[in-house]
SETITI-291787 format. One record per residue (C-alpha): residue number from 1; x, y, z. Coordinates in nm, 4 decimals, m for minus. Example, Ala and Ser with C-alpha at 12.3 -4.5 7.8 and 13.67 -1.06 7.14 Angstrom:
2
    n      east     north        up
    1    1.2300   m0.4500    0.7800
    2    1.3670   m0.1060    0.7140
END
This chain:
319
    n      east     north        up
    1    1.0858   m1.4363   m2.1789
    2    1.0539   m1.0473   m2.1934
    3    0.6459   m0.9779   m2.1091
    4    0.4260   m0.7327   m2.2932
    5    0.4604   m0.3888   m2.1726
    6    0.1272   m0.3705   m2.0490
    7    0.0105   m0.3496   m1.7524
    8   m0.1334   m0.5692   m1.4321
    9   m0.4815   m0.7026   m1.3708
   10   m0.5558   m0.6301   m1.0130
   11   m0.6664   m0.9766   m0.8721
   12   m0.6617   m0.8775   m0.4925
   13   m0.6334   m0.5516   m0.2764
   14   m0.6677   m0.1649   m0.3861
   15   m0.5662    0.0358   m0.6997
   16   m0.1705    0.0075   m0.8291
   17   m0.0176    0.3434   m0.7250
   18    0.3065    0.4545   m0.7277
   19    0.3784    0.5507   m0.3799
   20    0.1093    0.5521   m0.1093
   21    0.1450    0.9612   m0.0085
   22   m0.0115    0.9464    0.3284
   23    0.2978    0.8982    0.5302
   24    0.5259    0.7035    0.3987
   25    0.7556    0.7656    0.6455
   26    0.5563    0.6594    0.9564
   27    0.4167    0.4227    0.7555
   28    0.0029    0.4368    0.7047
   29    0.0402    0.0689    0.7014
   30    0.2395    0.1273    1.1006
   31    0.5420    0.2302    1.2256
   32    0.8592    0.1244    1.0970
   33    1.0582   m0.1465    1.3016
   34    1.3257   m0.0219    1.4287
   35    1.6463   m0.0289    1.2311
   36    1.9368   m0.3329    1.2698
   37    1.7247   m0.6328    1.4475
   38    1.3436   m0.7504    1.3034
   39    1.0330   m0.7925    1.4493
   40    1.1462   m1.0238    1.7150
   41    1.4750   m0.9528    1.8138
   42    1.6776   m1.1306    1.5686
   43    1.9928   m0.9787    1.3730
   44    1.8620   m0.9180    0.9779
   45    2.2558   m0.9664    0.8463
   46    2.2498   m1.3732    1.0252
   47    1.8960   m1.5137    0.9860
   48    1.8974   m1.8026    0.7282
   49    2.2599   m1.7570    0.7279
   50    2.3227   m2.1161    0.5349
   51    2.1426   m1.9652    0.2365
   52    2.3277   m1.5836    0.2246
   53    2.4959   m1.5678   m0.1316
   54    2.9038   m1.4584   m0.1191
   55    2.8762   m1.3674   m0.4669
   56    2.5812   m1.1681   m0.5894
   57    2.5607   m0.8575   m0.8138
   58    2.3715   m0.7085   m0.6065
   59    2.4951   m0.4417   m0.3535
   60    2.2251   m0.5432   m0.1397
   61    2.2444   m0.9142    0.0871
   62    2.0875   m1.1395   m0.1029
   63    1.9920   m1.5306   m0.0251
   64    1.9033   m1.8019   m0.2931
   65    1.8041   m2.1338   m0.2541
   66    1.7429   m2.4502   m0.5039
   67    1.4740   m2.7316   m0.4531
   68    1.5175   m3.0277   m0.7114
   69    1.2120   m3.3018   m0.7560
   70    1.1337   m3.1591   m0.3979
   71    1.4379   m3.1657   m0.2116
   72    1.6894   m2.8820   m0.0822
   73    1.9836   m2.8901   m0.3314
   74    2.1603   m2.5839   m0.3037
   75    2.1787   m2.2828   m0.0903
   76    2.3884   m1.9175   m0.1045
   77    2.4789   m2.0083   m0.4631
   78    2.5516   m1.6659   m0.7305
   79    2.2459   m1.4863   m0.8294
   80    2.3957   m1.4780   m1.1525
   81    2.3520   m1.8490   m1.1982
   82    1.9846   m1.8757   m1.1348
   83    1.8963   m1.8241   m1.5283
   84    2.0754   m2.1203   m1.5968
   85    1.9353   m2.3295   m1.3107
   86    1.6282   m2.2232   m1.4322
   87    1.6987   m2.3264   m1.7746
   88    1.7329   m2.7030   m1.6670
   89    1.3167   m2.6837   m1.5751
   90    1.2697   m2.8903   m1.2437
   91    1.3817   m2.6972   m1.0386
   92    1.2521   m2.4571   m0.7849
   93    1.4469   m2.1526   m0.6787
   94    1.4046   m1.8795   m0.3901
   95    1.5852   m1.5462   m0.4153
   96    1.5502   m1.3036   m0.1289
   97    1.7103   m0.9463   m0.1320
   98    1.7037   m0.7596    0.1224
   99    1.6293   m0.3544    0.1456
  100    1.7411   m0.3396   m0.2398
  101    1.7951   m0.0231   m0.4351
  102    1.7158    0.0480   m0.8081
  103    2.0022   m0.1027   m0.9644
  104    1.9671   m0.4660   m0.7218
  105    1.6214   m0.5002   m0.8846
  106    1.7437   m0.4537   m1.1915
  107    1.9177   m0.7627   m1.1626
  108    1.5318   m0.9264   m1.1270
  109    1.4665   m0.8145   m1.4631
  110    1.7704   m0.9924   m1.6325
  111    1.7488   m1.3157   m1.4285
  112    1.3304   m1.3844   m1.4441
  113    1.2564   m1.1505   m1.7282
  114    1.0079   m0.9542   m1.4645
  115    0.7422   m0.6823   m1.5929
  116    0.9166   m0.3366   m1.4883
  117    0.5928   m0.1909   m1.3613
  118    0.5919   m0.5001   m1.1170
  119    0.9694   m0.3874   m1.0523
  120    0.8781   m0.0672   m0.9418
  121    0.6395   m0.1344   m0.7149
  122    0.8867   m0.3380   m0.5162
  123    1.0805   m0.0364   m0.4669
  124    0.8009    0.2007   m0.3244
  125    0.6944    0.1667    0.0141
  126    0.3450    0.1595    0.1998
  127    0.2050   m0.0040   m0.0866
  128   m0.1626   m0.1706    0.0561
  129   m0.2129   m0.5390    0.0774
  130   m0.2719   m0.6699   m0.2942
  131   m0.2113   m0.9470   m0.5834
  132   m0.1358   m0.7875   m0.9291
  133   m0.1486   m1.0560   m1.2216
  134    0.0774   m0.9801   m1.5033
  135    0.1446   m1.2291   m1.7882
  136    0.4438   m1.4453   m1.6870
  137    0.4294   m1.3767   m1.2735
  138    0.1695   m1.2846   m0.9965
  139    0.3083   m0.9457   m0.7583
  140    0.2102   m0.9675   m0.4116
  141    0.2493   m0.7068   m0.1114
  142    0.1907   m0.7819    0.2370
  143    0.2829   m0.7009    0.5763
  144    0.4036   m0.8623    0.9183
  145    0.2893   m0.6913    1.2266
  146    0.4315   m0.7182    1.5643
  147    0.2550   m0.4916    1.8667
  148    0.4633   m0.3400    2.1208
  149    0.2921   m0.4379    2.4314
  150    0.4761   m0.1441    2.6393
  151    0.3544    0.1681    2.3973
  152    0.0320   m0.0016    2.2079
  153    0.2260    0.1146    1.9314
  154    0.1704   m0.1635    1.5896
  155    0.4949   m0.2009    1.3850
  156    0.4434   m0.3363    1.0697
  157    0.7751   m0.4903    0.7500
  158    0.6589   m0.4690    0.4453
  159    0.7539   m0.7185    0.1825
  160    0.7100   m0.7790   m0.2314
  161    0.6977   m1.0769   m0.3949
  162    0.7521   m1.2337   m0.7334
  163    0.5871   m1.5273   m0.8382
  164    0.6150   m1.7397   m1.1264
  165    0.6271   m2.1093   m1.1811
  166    0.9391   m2.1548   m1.0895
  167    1.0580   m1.9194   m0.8521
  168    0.9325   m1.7053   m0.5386
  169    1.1473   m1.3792   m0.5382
  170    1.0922   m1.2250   m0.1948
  171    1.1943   m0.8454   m0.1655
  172    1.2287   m0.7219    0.1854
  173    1.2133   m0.3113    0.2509
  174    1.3268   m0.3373    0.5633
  175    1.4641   m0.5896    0.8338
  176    1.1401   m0.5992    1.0123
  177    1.0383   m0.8953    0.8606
  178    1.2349   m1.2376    0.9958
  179    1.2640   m1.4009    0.6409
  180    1.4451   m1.7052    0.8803
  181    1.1445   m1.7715    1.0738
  182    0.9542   m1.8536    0.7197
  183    1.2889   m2.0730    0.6204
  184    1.2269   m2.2470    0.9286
  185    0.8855   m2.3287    0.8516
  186    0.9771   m2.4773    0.4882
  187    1.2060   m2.6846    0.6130
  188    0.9654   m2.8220    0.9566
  189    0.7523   m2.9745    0.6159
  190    1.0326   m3.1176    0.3777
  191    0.7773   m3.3374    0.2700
  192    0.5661   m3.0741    0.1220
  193    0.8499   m2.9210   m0.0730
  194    0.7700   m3.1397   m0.3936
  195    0.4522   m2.8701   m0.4433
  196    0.7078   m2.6564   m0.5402
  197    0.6580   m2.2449   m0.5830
  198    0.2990   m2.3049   m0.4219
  199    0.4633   m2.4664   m0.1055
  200    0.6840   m2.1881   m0.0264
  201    0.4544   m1.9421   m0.1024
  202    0.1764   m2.0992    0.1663
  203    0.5215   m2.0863    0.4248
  204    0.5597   m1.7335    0.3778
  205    0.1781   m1.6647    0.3872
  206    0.1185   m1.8708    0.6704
  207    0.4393   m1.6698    0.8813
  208    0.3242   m1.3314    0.8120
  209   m0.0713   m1.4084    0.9070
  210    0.0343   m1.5496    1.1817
  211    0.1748   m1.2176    1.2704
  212   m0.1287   m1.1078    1.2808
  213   m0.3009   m1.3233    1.4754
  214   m0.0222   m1.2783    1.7408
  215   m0.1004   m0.9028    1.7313
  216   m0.4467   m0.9020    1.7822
  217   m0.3595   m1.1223    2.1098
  218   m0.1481   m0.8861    2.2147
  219   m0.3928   m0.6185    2.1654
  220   m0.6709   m0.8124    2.3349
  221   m0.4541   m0.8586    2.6459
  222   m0.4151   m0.4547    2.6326
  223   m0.7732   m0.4125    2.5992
  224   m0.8394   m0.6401    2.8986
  225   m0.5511   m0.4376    3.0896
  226   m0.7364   m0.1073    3.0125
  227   m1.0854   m0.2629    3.1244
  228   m0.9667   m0.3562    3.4667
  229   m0.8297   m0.0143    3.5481
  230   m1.1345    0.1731    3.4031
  231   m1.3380    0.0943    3.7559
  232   m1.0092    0.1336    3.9583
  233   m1.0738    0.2450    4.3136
  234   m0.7515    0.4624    4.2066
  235   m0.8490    0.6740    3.9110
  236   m0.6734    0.6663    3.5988
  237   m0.8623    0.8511    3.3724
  238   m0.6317    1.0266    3.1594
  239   m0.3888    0.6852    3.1337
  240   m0.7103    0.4754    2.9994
  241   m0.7955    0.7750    2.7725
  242   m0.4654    0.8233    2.6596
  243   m0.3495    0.4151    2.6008
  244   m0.6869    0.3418    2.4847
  245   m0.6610    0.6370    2.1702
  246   m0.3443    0.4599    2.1579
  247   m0.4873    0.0964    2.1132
  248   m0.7907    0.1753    1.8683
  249   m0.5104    0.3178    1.6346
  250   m0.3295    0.0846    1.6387
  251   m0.6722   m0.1288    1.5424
  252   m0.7045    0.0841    1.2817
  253   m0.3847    0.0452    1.1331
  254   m0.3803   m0.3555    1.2134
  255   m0.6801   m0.3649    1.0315
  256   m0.5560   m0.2143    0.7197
  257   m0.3007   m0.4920    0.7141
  258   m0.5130   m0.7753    0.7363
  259   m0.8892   m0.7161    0.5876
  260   m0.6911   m0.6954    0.2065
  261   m0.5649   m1.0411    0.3086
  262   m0.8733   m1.2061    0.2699
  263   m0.8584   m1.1198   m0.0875
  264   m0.5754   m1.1709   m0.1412
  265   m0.5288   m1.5294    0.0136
  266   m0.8185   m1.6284   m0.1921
  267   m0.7195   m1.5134   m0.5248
  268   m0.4008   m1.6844   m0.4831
  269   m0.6353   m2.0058   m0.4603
  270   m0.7927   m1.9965   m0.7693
  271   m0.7349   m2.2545   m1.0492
  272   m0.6489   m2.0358   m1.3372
  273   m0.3635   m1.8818   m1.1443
  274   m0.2410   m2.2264   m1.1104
  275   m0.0057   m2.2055   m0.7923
  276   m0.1874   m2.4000   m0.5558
  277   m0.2470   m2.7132   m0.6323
  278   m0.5345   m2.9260   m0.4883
  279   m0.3046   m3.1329   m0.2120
  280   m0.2176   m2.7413   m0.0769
  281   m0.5664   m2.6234   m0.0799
  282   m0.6178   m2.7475    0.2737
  283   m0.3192   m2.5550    0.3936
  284   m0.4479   m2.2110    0.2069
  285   m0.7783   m2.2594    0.3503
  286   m0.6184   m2.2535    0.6908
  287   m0.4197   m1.9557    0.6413
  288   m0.7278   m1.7881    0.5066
  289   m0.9517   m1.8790    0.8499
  290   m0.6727   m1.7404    0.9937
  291   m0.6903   m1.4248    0.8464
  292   m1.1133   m1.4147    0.9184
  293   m1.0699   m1.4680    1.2623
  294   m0.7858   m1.2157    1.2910
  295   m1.0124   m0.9621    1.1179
  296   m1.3292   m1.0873    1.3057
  297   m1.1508   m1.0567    1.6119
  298   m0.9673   m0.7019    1.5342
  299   m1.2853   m0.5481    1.4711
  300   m1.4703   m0.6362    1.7841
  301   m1.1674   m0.5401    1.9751
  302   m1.1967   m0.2046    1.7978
  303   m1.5755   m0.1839    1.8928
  304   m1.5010   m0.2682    2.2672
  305   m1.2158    0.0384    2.3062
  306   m1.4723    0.3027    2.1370
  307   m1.6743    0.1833    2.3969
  308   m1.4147    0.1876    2.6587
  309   m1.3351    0.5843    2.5295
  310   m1.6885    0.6648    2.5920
  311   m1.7380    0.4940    2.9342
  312   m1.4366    0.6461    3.0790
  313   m1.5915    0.9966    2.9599
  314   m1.8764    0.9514    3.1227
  315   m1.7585    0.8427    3.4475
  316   m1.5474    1.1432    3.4162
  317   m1.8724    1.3669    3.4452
  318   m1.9977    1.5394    3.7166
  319   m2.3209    1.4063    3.8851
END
């Protein structure tokens, strides 16, 4: 089905723009991760290797699987056939591309009949945290995070998604995100496959918030680090001024990532949208604590480095 032309209700997060102009290079959202492994380590051309298609028509790697009355049925089949897998109604299918130009997201149009403003959004980066509701699919962006302990510098991998009733189209812009470590988690709950779209959705969610969480520990244990040296019979003055600037921006930036994701974690929960059903609510609702006590958490961390920044400047005055 070909949607209207017009264009998205914004359920959750900030304004549709085109292209986010404050830095898209460096990303306002955080640094990039760094190019040929993802946020952990792994290699981006061999995670969920079982479902990486041979044949796609796409120049970009893409990876498909299909779920049938709740059970894994086929993985790394053609792109081109998911239309007519579609077609049969029961099914559930998952197409992932990964970094994908203009003409690989054309193929999203033919195959799910997508809305092209939706479209282009996937292929701009440092879009903000947000749910866009169009008539046949929901459009969601959100970001992983992983803090690099060493600098206090925040990398972020930002990712788009389709969703309609059938299908979860995941578009990765980079291979920051581990799209295996979500697989993994579908398939640790086989049980919970039979929710369908919803299910796989919550998998993804609950992987990249849990990012999150993970990098406000990380940033807490810097904090801590910082706080012990500040009354250091040794002075370090300019290293606690210098990591500490270095932690509250990366704060700042963390917190960018996550605060949208309370909204948009709880628009994905309402009824009308009709993706999560009332067996998943329980499992939203935990991702959604999650993401309060990440922001809760981020924000008093933030509070305790200003303070931090303006002890270490006053020690640093003369009596």
């Amino acid at each position: 089905m070909t949607p209207p032309p017009s264009g998205p209700a914004n359920t959750a997060g900030t304004q549709r723009s085109g292209r986010d102009t404050a830095g898209a290079g460096s990303g306002v959202l955080g640094a990039r991760p760094a190019a040929g492994q993802t946020l952990h380590g792994q290699d981006p051309e061999l995670v969920a290797a079982s479902s990486i298609c041979q044949v796609s028509p796409t120049r970009c790697q893409a990876r498909t699987r299909l779920y049938r009355d709740g059970r894994l049925e086929l993985e790394g089949f053609p792109v081109a056939d998911i239309s007519d897998h579609l077609a049969e109604g029961s099914v559930t299918i998952w197409l992932d591309l990964r970094d994908p130009d203009r003409a690989d997201l054309a193929v999203l149009s033919e195959e799910f009949g997508l809305h092209p403003l939706a479209v282009e959004d996937a292929l701009h980066h440092s879009q903000r945290p947000k749910l866009d509701r169009y008539p046949s699919h929901l459009f969601l962006t959100a970001y992983a995070a992983r803090l690099d302990a060493a600098t206090g510098e925040l990398a972020t991998s930002e990712l788009a998604a389709f969703i309609t009733s059938q299908a979860l189209i995941t578009v990765r812009k980079d291979d920051g995100l581990d799209i295996g470590a979500a697989v993994q988690r579908w398939d640790q709950n086989p049980d919970l496959t039979r929710f369908g779209v919803g299910y796989l959705l919550y998998g993804l969610l609950d992987y990249m918030v849990d990012s999150h969480f993970d990098a406000v520990q990380s940033l807490d244990d810097c904090v801590e680090e910082i706080e012990d040296r500040l009354f250091d019979d040794i002075p370090h003055s300019m290293e606690v001024q210098r990591r500490s600037f270095q932690l509250r921006k990366s704060l700042v930036l963390l917190r960018r990532v996550v605060l949208p994701m309370r909204e948009v974690v709880n628009a994905v929960m309402r009824r009308d949208l009709h993706v999560v059903g009332d067996d998943l609510v329980p499992y939203y609702q935990d991702v959604y604590d999650h993401v309060l006590r990440a922001a809760e958490w981020n924000d008093s961390l933030r509070d305790l480095v200003t303070s931090i920044l303006e002890t270490n400047v006053t020690i640093q005055r003369p009596t």
